[in-house]
Structure formats: structure tokens, C-alpha cells
KOLBATOR-34899 format. One line per 2 residues: number of its first residue (from 1); their letters; for each residue x, z, y of C-alpha. Coordinates in nm, 2 decimals. Each point is the difference from the previous one (the first is absolute). Layout:
! residues N
NUM	A	X/Z/Y ~ ...
//
This chain:
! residues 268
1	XX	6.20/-1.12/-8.35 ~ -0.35/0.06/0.03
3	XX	0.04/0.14/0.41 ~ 0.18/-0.24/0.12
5	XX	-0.23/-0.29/-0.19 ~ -0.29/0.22/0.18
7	XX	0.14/-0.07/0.32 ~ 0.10/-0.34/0.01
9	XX	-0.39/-0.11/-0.09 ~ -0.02/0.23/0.28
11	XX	0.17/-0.19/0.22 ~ -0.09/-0.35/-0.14
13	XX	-0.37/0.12/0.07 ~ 0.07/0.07/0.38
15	XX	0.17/-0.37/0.02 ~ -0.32/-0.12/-0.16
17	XX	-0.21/0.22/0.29 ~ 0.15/-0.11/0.32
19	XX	0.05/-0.36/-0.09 ~ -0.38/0.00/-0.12
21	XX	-0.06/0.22/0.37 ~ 0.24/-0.27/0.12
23	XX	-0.22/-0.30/-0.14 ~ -0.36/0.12/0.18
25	XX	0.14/-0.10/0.36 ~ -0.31/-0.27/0.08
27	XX	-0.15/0.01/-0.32 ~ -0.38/-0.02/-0.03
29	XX	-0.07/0.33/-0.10 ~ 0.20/0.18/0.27
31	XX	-0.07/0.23/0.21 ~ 0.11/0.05/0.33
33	XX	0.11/0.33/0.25 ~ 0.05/-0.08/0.34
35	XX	0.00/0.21/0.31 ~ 0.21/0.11/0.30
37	XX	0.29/0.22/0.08 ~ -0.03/0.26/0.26
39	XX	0.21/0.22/0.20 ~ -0.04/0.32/0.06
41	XX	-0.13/-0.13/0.36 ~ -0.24/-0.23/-0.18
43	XX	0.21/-0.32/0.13 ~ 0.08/-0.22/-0.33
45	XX	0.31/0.00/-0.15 ~ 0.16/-0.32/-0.18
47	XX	0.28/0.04/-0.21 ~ -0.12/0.28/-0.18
49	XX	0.01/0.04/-0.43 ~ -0.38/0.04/-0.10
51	XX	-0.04/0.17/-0.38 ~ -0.28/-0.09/-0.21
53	XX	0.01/0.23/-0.26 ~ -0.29/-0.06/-0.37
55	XX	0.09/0.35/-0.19 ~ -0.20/-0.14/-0.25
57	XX	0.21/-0.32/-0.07 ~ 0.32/0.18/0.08
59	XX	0.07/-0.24/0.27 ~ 0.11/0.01/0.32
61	XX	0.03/-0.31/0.24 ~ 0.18/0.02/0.35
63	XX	0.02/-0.28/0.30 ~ 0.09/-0.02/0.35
65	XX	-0.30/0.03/0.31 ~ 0.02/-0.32/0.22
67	XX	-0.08/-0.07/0.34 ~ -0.21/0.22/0.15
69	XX	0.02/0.24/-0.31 ~ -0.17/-0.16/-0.25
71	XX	0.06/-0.03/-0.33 ~ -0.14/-0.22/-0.32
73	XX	0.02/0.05/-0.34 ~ -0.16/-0.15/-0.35
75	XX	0.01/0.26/-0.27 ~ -0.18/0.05/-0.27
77	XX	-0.34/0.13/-0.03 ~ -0.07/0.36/-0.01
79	XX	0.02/0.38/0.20 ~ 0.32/-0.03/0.25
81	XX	0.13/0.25/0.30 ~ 0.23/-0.10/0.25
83	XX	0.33/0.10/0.22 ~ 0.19/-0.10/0.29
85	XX	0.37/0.08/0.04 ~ 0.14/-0.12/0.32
87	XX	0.27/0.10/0.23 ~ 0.05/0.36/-0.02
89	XX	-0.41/0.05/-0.09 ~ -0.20/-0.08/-0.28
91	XX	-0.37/0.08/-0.02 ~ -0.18/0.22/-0.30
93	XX	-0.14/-0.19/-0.31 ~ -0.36/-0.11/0.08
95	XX	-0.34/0.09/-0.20 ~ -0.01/-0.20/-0.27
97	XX	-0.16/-0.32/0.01 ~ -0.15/-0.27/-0.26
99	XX	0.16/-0.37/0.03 ~ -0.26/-0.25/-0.15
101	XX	0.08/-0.33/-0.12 ~ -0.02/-0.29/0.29
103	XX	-0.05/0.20/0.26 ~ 0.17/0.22/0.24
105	XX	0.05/0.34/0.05 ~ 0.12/0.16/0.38
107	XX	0.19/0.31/0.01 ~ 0.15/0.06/0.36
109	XX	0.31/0.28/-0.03 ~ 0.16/0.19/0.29
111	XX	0.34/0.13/-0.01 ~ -0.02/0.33/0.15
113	XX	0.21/0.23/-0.28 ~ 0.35/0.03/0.04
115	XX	0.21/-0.09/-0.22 ~ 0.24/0.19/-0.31
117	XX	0.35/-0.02/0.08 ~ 0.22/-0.29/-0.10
119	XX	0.17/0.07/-0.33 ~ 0.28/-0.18/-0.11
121	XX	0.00/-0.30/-0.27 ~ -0.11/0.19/-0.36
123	XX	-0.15/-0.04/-0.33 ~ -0.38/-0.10/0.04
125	XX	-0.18/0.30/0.17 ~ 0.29/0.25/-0.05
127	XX	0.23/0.18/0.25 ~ 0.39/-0.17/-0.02
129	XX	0.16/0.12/-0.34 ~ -0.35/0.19/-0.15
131	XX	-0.03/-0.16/-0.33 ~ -0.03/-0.40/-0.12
133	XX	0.29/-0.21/-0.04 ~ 0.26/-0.07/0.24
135	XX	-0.15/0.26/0.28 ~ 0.18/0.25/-0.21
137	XX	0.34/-0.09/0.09 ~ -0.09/0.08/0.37
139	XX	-0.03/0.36/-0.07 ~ 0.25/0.25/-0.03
141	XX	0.07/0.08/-0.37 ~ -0.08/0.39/-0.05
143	XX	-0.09/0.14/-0.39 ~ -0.10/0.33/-0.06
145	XX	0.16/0.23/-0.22 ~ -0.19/0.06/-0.37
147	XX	0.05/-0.11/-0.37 ~ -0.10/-0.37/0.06
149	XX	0.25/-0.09/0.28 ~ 0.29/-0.11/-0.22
151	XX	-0.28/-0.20/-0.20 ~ -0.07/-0.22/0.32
153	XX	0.34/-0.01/0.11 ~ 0.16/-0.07/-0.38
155	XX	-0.27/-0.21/-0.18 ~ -0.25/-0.11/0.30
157	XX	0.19/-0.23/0.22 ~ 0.12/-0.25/-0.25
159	XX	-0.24/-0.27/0.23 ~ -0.04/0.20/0.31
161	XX	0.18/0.25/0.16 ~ -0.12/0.37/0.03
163	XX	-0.14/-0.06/0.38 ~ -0.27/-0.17/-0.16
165	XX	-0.12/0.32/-0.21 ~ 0.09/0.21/0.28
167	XX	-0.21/-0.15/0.29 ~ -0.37/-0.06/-0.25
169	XX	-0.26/0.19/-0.02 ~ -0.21/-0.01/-0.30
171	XX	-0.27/0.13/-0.18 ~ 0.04/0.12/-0.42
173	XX	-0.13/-0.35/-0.11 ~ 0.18/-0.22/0.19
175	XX	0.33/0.20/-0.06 ~ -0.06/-0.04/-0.37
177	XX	-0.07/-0.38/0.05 ~ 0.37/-0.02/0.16
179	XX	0.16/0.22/-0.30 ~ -0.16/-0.22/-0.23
181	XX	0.12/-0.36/0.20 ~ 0.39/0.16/0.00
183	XX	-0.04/0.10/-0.40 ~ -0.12/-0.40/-0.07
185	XX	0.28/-0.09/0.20 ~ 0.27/0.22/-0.16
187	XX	-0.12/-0.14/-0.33 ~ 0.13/-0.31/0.05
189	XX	0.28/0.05/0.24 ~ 0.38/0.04/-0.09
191	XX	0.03/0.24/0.29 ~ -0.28/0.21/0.03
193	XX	-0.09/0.25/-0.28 ~ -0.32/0.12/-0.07
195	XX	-0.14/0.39/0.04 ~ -0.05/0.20/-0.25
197	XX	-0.35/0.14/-0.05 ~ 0.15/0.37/0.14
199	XX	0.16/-0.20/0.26 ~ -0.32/-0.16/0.10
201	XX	-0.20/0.33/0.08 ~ 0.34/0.16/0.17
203	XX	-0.05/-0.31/0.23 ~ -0.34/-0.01/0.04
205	XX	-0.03/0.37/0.09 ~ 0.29/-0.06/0.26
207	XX	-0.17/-0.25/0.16 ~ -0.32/0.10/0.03
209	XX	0.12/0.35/0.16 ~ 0.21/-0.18/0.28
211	XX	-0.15/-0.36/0.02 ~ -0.36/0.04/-0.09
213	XX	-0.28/-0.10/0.27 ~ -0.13/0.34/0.02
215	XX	0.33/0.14/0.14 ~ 0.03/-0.33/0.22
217	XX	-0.32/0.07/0.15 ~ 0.11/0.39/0.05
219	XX	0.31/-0.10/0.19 ~ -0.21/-0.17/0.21
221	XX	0.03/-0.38/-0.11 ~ -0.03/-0.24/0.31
223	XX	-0.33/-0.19/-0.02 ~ 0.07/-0.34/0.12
225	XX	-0.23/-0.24/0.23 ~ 0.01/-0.34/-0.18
227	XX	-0.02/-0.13/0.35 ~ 0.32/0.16/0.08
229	XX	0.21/-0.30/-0.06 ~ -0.21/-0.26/0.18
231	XX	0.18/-0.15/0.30 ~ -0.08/0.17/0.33
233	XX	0.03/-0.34/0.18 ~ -0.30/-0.21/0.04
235	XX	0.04/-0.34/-0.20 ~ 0.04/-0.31/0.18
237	XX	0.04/-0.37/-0.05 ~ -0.03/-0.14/-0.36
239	XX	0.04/0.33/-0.17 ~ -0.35/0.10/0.11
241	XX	-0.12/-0.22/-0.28 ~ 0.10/0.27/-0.21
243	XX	-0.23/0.09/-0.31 ~ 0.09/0.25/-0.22
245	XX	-0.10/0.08/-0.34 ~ 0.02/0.38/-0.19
247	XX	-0.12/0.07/-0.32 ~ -0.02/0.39/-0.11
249	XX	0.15/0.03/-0.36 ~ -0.25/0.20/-0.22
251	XX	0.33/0.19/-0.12 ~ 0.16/0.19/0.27
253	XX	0.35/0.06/-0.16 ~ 0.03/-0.38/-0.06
255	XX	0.26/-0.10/0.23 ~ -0.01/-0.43/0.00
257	XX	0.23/-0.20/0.19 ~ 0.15/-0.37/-0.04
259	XX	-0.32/-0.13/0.04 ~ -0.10/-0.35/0.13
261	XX	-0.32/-0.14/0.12 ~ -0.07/-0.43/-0.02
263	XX	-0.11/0.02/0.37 ~ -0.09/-0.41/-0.11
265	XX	-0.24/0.12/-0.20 ~ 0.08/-0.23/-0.27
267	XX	0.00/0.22/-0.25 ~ 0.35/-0.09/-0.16
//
């Protein structure tokens, strides 16, 4: 099963990444971001999630302005720009700015833009029910007509029910890379049975006309904020010791979850 071996180093790789991201708090050859949280007034703002994004490592690292706005942070060296969500505000990223090693770097934010609407719990960066898991039971259940619907509803749900199918939106590739998963798992299952090669283009051409990303994009696919989640309370108490960790997967269409970080650090 090459994909899915593909996409389990995938996901052991991010593990490695954030606890290694993890692991730099304090040491020597840290860098460090700090600055200040503004309001749109210019007074400071504590409470407030501050991003520190490095496209070039893939990683983003998020904590909580303190009194009087300010915020701290040890990341890695390198080229970083920086957001602050707060309230029902967040500010723009800023210019991008280089983070040396043992010293620090100040990058004041204001939050003056306002922000995306509040969208419900959902896959990672998708609308409720567009694609990914369990999001596509929250969606209504709607298949189109054509030559490959009684393929998906017949042979396809064997693991997952049609919703799933019904509620992605995929380009050619990745649409092969899911034919290919089911016929793996049909060859070893007592339930499932595998497509035949005339089966496999009937279904392929199916999907691609009704669930491709092309024809997502031309029905006018909702772009989401990734800040549309994010509380629009300011933190208090203990939980403004938040610190947050994000690492970008390299393959988009990986999808990893039951993941655990040793926040001791030990390494076990």
C-alpha cells in the first residue's frame, strides 16, 4: 500500500518537526520575536493570539500577548512574519523579518482588520462537510446523476459512506490516489470487491466531472480564514500560557490525525 505507507512517514515526519520546534524553547541557538499588541486606537491589547509564521520551515508558532500587549517568543532562526487575532480584529501579516540566533527581533502588530465570520467546528481549513474525514457527515448527502453513481453508492462505501465522496473536492491525481487506496483495500477485504479496470475509468470520469477542484472552484468554493476558528474572547488566567505549534505537511491531501506530542520532552 504504497499511499498510505507515503502518508504515514508523512505524518511521522510532522511529529518529528514540532517536537524538534517544541525542543528549541531556551536553547542556545534560538532566536527570539517579541513585540506588542495594538488596537486599532494604538492602546495595547493583552490576550491576544500572535502568529509567527517561517514559510520556509513550514512552521507556524502561536502565543498569547501579556500585560500591556507584549508578547515573547523563542523560535528558530530564520525569515518570520507575524499576526494578531484578538477579539473580533486581527491585524495583516507583517513584512517579513530575519530572527538571528541569541538575539531579539521586535515586531509591534495592530489589530485594525476585521475579522471573517465564525464558522462552525470543521475539517482543518474547510467549510463544515467539504471534504476530509468526518466533516463529511455534516453535509447533506446529494449525488449527481451519471454512469459512476451506482459505482460510489454500490462498491465505494464499503469503509465510508457516500457523504464522504459527495462533499470532496479533488483534483485528477489525488482522485486516482483514493481509487487506488479502495482497490488495495478490496484486495484483502471479505466485503469490499475490487473495480474492474472499465470500472475504474467509469469512476474516475464521474468524479472528476462532478467532484473535481476546477468545478469546486466554479461553484464558487468558500475560501476559509484559518483564523476563523480562533476564540473571539481574549485569554485570561493560566491559559494565556498558551503556545502552539503547526507544522504545514509538504502533501496537501494528507489528512493526519491521532497524533501525540511528548510535551516532557523526553523523547520516549
Amino acid at each position: 500500500m504504497p499511499n498510505r505507507i507515503n502518508r504515514k512517514i508523512v505524518g511521522i515526519l510532522a511529529v518529528m518537526a514540532i517536537v524538534s520546534a517544541l525542543s528549541i524553547r531556551g536553547a542556545e541557538n534560538a532566536g527570539m520575536l517579541q513585540g506588542v499588541v495594538k488596537d486599532n486606537a494604538g492602546a495595547p491589547v493583552a490576550g491576544a493570539f500572535v502568529k509567527m509564521k517561517n514559510a520556509e520551515r513550514r512552521l507556524t508558532f502561536m502565543v498569547v500577548s501579556q500585560a500591556q500587549g507584549r508578547y515573547t517568543a523563542n523560535v528558530p532562526p530564520g525569515k518570520y512574519v507575524v499576526q494578531g487575532v484578538g477579539g473580533e480584529y486581527q491585524s495583516a501579516f507583517s513584512a517579513p523579518k530575519d530572527v538571528a540566533a541569541g538575539r531579539p527581533t521586535m515586531v509591534d502588530v495592530a489589530l485594525t482588520d476585521k475579522r471573517a465570520l465564525r464558522l462552525p467546528n470543521a475539517w482543518p481549513g474547510r467549510p463544515p462537510g467539504q471534504g476530509g474525514g468526518e466533516a463529511a457527515g455534516t453535509a447533506p448527502l446529494k449525488l449527481p446523476d451519471g454512469n459512476g453513481k451506482q459505482l460510489v453508492t454500490g462498491k465505494c462505501t464499503a469503509c465510508h459512506d457516500a457523504a464522504r465522496i459527495a462533499n470532496a473536492r479533488y483534483d485528477r491525481a489525488h482522485w486516482l490516489d483514493i481509487i487506488d487506496d479502495m482497490q488495495e483495500y478490496a484486495r484483502g477485504s471479505e466485503i469490499a470487491r475490487e473495480l474492474t479496470s472499465e470500472e475504474v475509468n467509469v469512476l474516475l470520469d464521474y468524479l472528476l466531472t462532478n467532484f473535481s477542484d476546477a468545478n469546486a472552484r466554479g461553484r464558487g468554493r468558500q475560501t476559509v480564514d484559518p483564523n476563523s476558528r480562533l476564540s473571539r474572547t481574549l485569554v485570561t488566567g493560566a491559559a494565556t500560557k498558551y503556545v502552539a505549534v503547526e507544522f504545514e505537511l509538504p502533501k496537501t491531501n494528507v489528512e493526519p490525525h491521532e497524533i501525540t506530542v511528548d510535551t516532557r520532552e523526553t523523547g520516549g
